[in-house]
C-alpha positions as CSV (number, residue, x, y, z in Angstrom):
1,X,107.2,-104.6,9.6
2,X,109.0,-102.0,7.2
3,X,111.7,-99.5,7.6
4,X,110.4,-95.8,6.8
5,X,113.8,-96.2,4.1
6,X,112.5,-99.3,2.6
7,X,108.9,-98.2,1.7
8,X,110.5,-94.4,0.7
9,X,111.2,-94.4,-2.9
10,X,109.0,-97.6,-4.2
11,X,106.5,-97.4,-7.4
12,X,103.2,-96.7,-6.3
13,X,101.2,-99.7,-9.0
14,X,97.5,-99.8,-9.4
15,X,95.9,-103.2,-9.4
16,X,93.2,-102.9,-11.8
17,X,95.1,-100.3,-14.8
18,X,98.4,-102.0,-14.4
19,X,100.0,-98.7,-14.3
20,X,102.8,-96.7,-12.2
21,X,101.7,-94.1,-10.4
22,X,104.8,-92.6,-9.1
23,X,107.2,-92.9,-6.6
24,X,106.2,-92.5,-2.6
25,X,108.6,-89.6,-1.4
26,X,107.7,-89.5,2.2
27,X,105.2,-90.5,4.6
28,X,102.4,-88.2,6.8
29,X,102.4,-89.1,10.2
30,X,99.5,-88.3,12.8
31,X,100.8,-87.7,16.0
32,X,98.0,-88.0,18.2
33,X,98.3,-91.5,17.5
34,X,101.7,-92.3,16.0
35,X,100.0,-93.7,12.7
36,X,101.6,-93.1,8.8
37,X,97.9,-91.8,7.5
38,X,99.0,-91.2,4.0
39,X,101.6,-91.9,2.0
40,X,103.1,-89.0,-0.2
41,X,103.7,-89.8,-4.4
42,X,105.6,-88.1,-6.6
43,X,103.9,-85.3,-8.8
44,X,102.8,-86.9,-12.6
45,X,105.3,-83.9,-14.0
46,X,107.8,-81.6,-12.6
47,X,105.4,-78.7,-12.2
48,X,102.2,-80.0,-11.4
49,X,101.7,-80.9,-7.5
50,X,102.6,-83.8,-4.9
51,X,99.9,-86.6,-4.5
52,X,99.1,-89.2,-2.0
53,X,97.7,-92.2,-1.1
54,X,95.7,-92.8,2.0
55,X,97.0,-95.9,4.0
56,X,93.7,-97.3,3.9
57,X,94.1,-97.7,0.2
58,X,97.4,-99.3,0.6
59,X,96.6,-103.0,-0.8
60,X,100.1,-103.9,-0.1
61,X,103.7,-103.0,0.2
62,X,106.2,-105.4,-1.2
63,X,110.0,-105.4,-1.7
64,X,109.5,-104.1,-5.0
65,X,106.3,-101.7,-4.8
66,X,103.5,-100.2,-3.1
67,X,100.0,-101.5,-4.6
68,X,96.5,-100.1,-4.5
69,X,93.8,-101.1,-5.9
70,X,92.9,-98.5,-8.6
71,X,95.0,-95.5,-9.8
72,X,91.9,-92.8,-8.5
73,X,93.1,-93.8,-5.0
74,X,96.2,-91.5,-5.5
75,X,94.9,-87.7,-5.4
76,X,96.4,-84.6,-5.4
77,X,97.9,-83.0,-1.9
78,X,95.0,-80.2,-2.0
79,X,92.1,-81.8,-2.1
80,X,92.8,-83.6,1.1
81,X,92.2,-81.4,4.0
82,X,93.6,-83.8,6.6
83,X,96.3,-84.4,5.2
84,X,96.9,-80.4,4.8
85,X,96.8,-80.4,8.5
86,X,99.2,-83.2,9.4
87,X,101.4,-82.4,6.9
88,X,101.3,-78.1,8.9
89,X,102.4,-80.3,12.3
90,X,105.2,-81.1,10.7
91,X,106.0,-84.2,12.6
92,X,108.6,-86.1,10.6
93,X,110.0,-88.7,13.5
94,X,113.2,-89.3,11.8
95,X,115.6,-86.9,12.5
96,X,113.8,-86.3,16.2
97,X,115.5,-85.5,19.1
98,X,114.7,-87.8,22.2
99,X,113.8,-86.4,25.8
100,X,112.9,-88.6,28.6
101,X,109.4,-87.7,30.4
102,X,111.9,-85.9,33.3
103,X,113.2,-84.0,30.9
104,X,116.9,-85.4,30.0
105,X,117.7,-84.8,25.8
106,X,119.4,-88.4,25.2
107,X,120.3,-89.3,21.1
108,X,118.0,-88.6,18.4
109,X,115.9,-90.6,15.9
110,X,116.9,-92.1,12.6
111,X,114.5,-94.2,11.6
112,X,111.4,-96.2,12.4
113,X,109.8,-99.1,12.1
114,X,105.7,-98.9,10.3
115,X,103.5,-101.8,10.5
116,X,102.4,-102.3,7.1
117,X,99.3,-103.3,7.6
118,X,98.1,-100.4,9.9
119,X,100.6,-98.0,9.6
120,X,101.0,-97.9,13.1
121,X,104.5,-96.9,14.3
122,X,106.0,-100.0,16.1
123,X,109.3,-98.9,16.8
124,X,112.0,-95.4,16.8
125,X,115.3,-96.4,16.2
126,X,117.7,-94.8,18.9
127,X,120.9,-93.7,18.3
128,X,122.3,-92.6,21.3
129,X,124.4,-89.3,21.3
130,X,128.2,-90.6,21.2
131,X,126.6,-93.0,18.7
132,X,128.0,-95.8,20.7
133,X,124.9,-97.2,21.5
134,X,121.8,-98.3,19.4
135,X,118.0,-99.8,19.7
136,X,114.7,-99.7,18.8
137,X,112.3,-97.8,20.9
138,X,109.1,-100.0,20.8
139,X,106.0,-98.1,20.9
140,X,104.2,-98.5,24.3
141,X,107.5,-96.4,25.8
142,X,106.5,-93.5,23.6
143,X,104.9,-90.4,25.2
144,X,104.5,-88.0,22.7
145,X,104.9,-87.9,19.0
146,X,106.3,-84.0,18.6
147,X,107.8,-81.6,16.1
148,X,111.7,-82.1,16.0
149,X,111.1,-84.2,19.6
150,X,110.3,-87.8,20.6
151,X,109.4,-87.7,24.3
152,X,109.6,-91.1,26.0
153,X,109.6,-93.1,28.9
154,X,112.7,-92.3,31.5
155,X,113.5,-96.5,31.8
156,X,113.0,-96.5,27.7
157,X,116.6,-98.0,27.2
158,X,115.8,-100.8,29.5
159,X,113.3,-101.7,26.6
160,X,115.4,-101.7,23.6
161,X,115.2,-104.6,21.3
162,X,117.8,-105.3,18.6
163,X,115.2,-106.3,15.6
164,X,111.6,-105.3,15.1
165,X,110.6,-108.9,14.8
166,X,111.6,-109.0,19.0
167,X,108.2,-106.2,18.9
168,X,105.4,-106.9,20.9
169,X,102.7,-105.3,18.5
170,X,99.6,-106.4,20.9
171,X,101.3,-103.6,23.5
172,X,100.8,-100.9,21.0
173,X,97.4,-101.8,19.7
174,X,96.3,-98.6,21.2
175,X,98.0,-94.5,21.0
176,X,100.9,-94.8,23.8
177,X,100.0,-91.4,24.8
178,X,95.8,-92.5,26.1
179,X,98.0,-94.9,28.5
180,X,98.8,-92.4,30.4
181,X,96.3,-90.6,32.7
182,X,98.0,-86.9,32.7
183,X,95.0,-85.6,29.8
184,X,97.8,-82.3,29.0
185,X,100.2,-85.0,27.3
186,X,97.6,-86.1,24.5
187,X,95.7,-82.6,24.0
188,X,98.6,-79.8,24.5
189,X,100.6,-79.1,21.7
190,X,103.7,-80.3,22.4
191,X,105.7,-77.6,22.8
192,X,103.6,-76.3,25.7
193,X,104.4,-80.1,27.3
194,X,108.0,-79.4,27.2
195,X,107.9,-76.2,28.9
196,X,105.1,-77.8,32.0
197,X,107.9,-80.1,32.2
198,X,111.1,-78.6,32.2
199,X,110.9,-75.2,33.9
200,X,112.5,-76.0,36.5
201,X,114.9,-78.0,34.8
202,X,115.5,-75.3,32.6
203,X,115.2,-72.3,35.4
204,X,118.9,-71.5,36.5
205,X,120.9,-73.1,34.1
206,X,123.7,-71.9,31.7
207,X,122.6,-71.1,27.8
208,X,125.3,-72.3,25.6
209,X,124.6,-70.0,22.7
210,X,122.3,-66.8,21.4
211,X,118.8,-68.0,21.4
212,X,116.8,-65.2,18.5
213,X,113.6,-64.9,17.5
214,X,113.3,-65.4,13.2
215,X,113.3,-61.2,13.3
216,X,117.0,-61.4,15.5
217,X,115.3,-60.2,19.0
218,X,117.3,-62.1,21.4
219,X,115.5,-64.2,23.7
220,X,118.3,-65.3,25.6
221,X,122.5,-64.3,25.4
222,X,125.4,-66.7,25.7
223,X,126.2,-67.1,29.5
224,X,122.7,-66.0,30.8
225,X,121.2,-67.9,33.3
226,X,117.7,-69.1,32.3
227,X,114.7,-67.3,33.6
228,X,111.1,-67.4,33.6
229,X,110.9,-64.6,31.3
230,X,113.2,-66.5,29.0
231,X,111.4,-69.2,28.6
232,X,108.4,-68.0,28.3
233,X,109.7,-65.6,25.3
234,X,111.2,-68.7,23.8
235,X,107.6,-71.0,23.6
236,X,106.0,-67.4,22.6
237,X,108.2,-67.3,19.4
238,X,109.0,-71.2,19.4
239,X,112.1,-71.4,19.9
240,X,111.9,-73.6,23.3
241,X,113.5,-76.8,21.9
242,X,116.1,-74.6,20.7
243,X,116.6,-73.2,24.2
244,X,116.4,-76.8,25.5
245,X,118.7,-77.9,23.7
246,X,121.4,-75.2,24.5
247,X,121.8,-75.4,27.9
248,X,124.6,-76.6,30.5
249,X,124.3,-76.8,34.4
C-alpha cells in the first residue's frame, strides 16, 4: 500500500532503456470505480505537453521510483482519450469534502491510500473538521467517488483504522458504489446525487453567504431561506456543493 504523497514526485525508469522518463506529477482517478488508471509524468521540456503512464504498465513502485517496462509505455496526454475524460471529471480525492449518505458535511480528505498493485483506492484519510480527530476511511464505506466530495457511509467513523496495513483489501475487491442496490448512486453524476439527497435537508435552512453563478447572477443572498427554486438554480449552474456547504439551520 502507498500514500498518493509517496508515489507523487518519483522518477518514472524504464526497464529495458535504463532511462528516466520524468517525474509522476499526479495521479487520474476513475470514479466509477475508485481506481488510479494512469499515472501523470512530467512533460520531456517546459513547453511540450504532460505524459502518462497507464497503471497497467506500472511494473513496480518502489521507495525510490516508478518502473515500467519500456520508455514507449509513457505517451503523451492527447493521444489517450480515456484519460481526456477522467482527467474532464476532475475527481482529485485529496482535498474532498466528506458527506455522510444522509447528507451531514463532516471533515475533508487529505490523502489516500492506492494499492500498488491495482491501483485500487483502499483507504481516504479523514480529518475531521476541528482537526481533532483522524482515520482512514477504508474503501467498502465509500459511496461515491465525486468532484470536490467524498460521500460515505453515515456509521463510517465507526470503521476507522489507524494504519492501512489494519485494511481489509478482500472487502474492496469490487467498486463500493455496485454494493449498493439504489442504480442512481453509480450512474448519476454526482452532483445530481447530492441534490436527490439533500432537498429536504437543504429546503428551509439559513444560507451563510452569497451563492453567484461564474457571470455574478445570484442564486441565493445571505439570510435567505433555501428554496426549491434555489436549488435547483444552484445544480443548473453547479454551484450546489457550494450551496451545501453554506448553510446553517
Amino acid at each position: 500500500m502507498k500514500f498518493k504523497d509517496q508515489i507523487v514526485g518519483l522518477p518514472v525508469l524504464s526497464i529495458a532503456e535504463v532511462v528516466t522518463l520524468g517525474k509522476v506529477e499526479d495521479v487520474v482517478i476513475n470514479p466509477d470505480n475508485g481506481v488510479v488508471e494512469y499515472l501523470v509524468v512530467e512533460p520531456e521540456a517546459w513547453y511540450k505537453e504532460h505524459r502518462l503512464i497507464s497503471f497497467r504498465d506500472v511494473a513496480g513502485i518502489g521507495e525510490d521510483a516508478v518502473t515500467t517496462e519500456i520508455k514507449a509505455n509513457v505517451v503523451d496526454i492527447t493521444s489517450v482519450p480515456a484519460a481526456l475524460d477522467l482527467l474532464q471529471k476532475d475527481v482529485q480525492v485529496v482535498g474532498s469534502r466528506v458527506m455522510t449518505r444522509k447528507g451531514k458535511i463532516n471533515g475533508s480528505i487529505d490523502e489516500m491510500v492506492i494499492d500498488e498493485e491495482t491501483g485500487k483506492i483502499t483507504a481516504c484519510r479523514w480529518v475531521a473538521g476541528d482537526h481533532q480527530k483522524t482515520g482512514l476511511i477504508p474503501a467498502n464505506m465509500v459511496i461515491t467517488f465525486g468532484k470536490g466530495m467524498l460521500v460515505v457511509e453515515d456509521n463510517f467513523e465507526s470503521a476507522l483504522v489507524d494504519e492501512a496495513s489494519e485494511i481489509k483489501t478482500d472487502l474492496i475487491s469490487d467498486p463500493a458504489v455496485v454494493k449498493h442496490e439504489t442504480p442512481t448512486v453509480i450512474n448519476e453524476d454526482p452532483l445530481q446525487f447530492f441534490e436527490d439527497q439533500q432537498k429536504q435537508y437543504l429546503i428551509g435552512r439559513t444560507v451563510t453567504t452569497d451563492i453567484l453563478t461564474d457571470d455574478g447572477d445570484i442564486i441565493a443572498a445571505k439570510g435567505d431561506k433555501v428554496t426549491q427554486e434555489m436549488v435547483d438554480k444552484a445544480v443548473a449552474a453547479d454551484k450546489f456543493v457550494e450551496l451545501t456547504l453554506n448553510t446553517r439551520e
